[in-house]
C-alpha positions in Angstrom: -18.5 15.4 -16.3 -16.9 18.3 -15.4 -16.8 18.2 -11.8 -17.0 14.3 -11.2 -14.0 13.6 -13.7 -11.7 15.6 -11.4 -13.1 14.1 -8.3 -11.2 11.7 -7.4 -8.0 13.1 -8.2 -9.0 15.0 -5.1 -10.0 12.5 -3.0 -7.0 11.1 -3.6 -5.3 14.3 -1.7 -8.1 13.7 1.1 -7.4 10.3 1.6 -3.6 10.9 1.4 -4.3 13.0 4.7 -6.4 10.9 6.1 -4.2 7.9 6.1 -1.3 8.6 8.6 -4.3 9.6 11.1 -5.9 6.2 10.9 -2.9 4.5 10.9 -2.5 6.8 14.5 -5.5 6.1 15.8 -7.1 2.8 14.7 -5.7 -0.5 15.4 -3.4 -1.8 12.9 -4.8 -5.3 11.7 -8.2 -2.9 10.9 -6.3 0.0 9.6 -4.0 -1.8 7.3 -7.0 -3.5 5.6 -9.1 -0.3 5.0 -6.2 1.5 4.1 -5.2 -0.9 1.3 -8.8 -1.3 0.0 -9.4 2.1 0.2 -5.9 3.1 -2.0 -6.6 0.6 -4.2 -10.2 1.6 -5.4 -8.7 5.3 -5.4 -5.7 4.6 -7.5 -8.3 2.4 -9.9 -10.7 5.7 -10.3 -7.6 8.2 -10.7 -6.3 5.9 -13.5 -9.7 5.7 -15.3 -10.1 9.6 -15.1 -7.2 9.8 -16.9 -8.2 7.7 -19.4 -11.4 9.2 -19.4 -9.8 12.7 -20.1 -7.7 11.2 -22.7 -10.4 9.8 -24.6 -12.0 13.0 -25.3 -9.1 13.4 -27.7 -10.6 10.9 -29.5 -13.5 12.4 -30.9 -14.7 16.2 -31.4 -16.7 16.3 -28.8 -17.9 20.1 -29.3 -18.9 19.3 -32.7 -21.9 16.7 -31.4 -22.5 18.5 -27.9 -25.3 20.6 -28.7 -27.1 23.2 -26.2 -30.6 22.5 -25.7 -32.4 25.0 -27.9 -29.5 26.6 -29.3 -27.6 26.1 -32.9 -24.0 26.4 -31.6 -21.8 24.0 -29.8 -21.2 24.2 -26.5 -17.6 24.6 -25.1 -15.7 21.7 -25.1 -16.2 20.2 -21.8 -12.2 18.9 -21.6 -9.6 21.3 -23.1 -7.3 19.9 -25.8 -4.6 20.7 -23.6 -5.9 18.5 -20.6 -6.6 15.8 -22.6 -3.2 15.4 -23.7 -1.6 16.1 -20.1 -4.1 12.9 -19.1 -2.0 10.7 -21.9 1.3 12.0 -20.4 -0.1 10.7 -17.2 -1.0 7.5 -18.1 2.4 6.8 -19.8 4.4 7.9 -16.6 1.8 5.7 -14.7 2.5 2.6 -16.5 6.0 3.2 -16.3 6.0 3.6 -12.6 4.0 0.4 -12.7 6.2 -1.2 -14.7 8.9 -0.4 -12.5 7.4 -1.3 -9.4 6.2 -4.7 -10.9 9.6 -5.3 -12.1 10.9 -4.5 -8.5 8.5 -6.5 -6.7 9.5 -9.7 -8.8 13.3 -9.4 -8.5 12.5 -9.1 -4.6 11.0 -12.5 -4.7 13.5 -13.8 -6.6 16.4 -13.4 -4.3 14.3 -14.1 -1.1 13.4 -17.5 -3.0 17.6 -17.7 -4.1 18.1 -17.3 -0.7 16.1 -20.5 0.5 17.4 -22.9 -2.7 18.5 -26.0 -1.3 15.9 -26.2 1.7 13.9 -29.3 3.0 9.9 -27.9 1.8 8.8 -28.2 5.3 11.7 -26.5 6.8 10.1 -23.0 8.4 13.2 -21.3 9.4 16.1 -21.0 7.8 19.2 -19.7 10.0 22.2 -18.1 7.4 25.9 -18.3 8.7 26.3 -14.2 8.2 27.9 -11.4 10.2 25.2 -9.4 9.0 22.6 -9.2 11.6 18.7 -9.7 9.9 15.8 -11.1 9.7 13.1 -11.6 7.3 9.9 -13.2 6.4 10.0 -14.5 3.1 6.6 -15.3 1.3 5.8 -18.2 -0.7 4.4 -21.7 -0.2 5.2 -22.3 2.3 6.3 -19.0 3.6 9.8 -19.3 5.1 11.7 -17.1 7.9 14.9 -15.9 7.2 17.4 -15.3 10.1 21.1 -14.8 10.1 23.4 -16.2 13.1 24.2 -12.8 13.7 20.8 -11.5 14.6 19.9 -14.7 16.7 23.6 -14.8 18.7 22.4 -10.7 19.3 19.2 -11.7 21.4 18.0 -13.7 24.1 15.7 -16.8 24.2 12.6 -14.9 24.8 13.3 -11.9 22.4 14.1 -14.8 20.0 10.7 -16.0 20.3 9.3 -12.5 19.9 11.4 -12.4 16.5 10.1 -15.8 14.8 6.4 -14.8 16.0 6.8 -11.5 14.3 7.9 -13.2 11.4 5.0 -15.6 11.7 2.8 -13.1 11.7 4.0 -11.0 8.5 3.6 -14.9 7.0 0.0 -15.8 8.2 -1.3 -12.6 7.6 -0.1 -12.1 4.4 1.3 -8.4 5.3 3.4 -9.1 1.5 -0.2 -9.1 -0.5 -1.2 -5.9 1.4 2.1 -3.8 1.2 2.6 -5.1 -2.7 -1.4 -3.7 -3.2 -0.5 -0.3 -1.8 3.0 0.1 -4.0 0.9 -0.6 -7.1 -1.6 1.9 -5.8 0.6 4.5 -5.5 2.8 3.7 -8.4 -1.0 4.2 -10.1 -1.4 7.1 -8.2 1.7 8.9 -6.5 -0.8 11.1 -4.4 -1.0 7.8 -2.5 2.4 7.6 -1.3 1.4 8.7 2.2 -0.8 5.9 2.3 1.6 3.2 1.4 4.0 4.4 4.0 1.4 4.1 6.6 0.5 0.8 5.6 4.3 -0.1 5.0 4.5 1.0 9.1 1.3 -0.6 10.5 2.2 -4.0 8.9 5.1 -3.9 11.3 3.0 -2.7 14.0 0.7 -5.7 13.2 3.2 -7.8 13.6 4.4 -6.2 16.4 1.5 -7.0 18.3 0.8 -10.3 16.9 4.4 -11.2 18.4 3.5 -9.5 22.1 0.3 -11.6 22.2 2.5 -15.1 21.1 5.0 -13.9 23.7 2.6 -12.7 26.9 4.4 -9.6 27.3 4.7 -6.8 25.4 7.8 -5.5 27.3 9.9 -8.2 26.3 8.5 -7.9 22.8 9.9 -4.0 22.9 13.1 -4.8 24.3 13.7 -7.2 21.3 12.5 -5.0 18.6 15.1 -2.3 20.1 17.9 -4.4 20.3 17.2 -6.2 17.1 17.1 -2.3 15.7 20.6 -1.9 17.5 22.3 -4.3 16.2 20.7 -4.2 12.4 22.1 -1.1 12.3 25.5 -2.5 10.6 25.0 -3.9 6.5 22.2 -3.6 4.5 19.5 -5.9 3.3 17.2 -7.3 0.5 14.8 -8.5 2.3 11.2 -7.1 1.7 9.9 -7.2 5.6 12.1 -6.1 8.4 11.7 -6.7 11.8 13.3 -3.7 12.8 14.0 -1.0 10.5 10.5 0.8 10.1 10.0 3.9 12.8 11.1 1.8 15.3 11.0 4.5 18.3 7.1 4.6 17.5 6.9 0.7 17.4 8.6 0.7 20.9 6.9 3.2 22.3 3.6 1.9 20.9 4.6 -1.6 22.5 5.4 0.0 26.0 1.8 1.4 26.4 -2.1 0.0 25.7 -3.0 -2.1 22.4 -4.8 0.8 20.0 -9.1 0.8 20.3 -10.1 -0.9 17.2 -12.4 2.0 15.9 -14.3 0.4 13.7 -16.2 3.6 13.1 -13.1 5.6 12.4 -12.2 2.9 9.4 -15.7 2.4 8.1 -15.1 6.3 7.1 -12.4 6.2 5.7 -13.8 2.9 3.7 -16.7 4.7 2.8 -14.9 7.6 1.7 -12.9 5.2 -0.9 -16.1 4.3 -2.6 -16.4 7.6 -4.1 -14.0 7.6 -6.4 -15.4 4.6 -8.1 -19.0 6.0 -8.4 -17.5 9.7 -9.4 -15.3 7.9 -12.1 -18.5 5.7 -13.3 -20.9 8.7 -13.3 -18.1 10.7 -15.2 -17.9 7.6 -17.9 -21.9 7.9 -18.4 -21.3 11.4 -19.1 -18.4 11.2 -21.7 -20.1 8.4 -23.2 -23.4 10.4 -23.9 -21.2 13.5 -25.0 -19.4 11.4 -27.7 -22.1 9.8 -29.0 -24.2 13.3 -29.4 -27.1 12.1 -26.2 -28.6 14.9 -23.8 -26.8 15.0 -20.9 
């Protein structure tokens, strides 16, 4: 238990490196997906060590750990004072989920204020503002959000690369996968890196999804750049922009050849997500023989 308790608290680091590189180098529909699995089986594990560590408080663990052969007990195999700094971590991690939880919902409410009044089958909504945005807004049925401003701002065919981007955040359920990889690194904040990549390669997802819809890729650039222009005055509440996230890498991602899938590349970084589980399982076998007085 000693080493595989603290194991995935480290992979967590590894994999918080390891994101922003697959979300370089693998395509985005695949990365997004293993990213998000993988940061949510990590943050899972890193929250059970923690209880795990914070359970050995609950019993005197060196009074029934016994060496084999010997009359004393054997050191206690999780110091008092790490034990208690895993119950200060699981407070501040339900906190942070509380808060993220709490954020998330009073998202969707004001996307879902924001399209009272409208016909159910009605797909796009256009809202008489100066401020220039648009937005997918998930539900059922998922609705696109666009303000006059943003539409009077672009052409026909860079309005069709918009609603297609839109379409795409909607049919691919980006919402599910970016609201997975806030909980996973409210859980876990060594996961932030990862949620910021996945944050970005939704877009880029999208992105693409559009440039295929459209049948060029050059228009599809030119409208996420002058959609970034002009969304550049007021702010927003919507959850998924069309252009507010690294859009020079968007563009310039755009203006050359779609990424190699890689399917190797994410099966790696997959497989290295199912180690935390097994570390934090093996570690719960071990604290459970300690505690009840079994030979390790």
């Amino acid at each position: 238990m000693r080493f595989d308790v603290y194991s995935p608290l480290a992979l967590s680091l590894l994999l918080a490196a390891a994101g922003p590189l697959t979300g370089r180098y693998v395509a985005p529909a695949a990365a997004a997906r293993v990213l998000v699995a993988a940061a949510v089986l990590t943050a899972g594990a890193t929250t059970w060590t923690l209880v795990l560590l914070g359970a050995t408080l609950l019993g005197d663990v060196p009074a029934v750990v016994r060496g084999a052969g010997q009359g004393g007990a054997a050191a206690d195999p999780v110091p008092v004072v790490i034990g208690l700094a895993a119950c200060l971590a699981l407070v501040v991690v339900g906190v942070r989920l509380h808060r993220a939880v709490r954020t998330e919902r009073r998202t969707r409410r004001a996307l879902r204020r924001l399209c009272a009044g409208q016909p159910a089958d009605t797909e796009l909504i256009v809202a008489a503002s100066a401020v220039p945005r648009a937005c997918a807004v998930p539900g059922r049925p998922g609705r696109i959000l666009v303000t006059s401003a943003m539409l009077g701002a672009l052409g026909p065919a860079e309005r069709r690369a918009l609603l297609a981007h839109e379409r795409a955040h909607l049919a691919h359920r980006h919402d599910v996968l970016v609201t997975a990889a806030t909980l996973a690194a409210a859980a876990d904040p060594l996961l932030c890196p990862v949620r910021s990549t996945v944050v970005y390669l939704v877009e880029r997802w999208a992105d693409e999804r559009a440039a295929a819809a459209v049948g060029d890729r050059r228009t599809t650039a030119h409208a996420l750049a002058r959609a970034a222009l002009t969304a550049q005055r007021g702010g927003a509440v919507c959850a998924l922009h069309f252009a507010d996230r690294a859009v020079t890498r968007r563009i310039a991602a755009l203006q050359s050849a779609p990424q190699p899938s890689l399917g190797s590349a994410a099966l790696a970084v997959l497989a290295l997500s199912t180690l935390p589980p097994l570390l934090a399982a093996d570690a719960t076998g071990d604290l459970f023989r300690l505690l009840t007085g079994a030979p390790l």
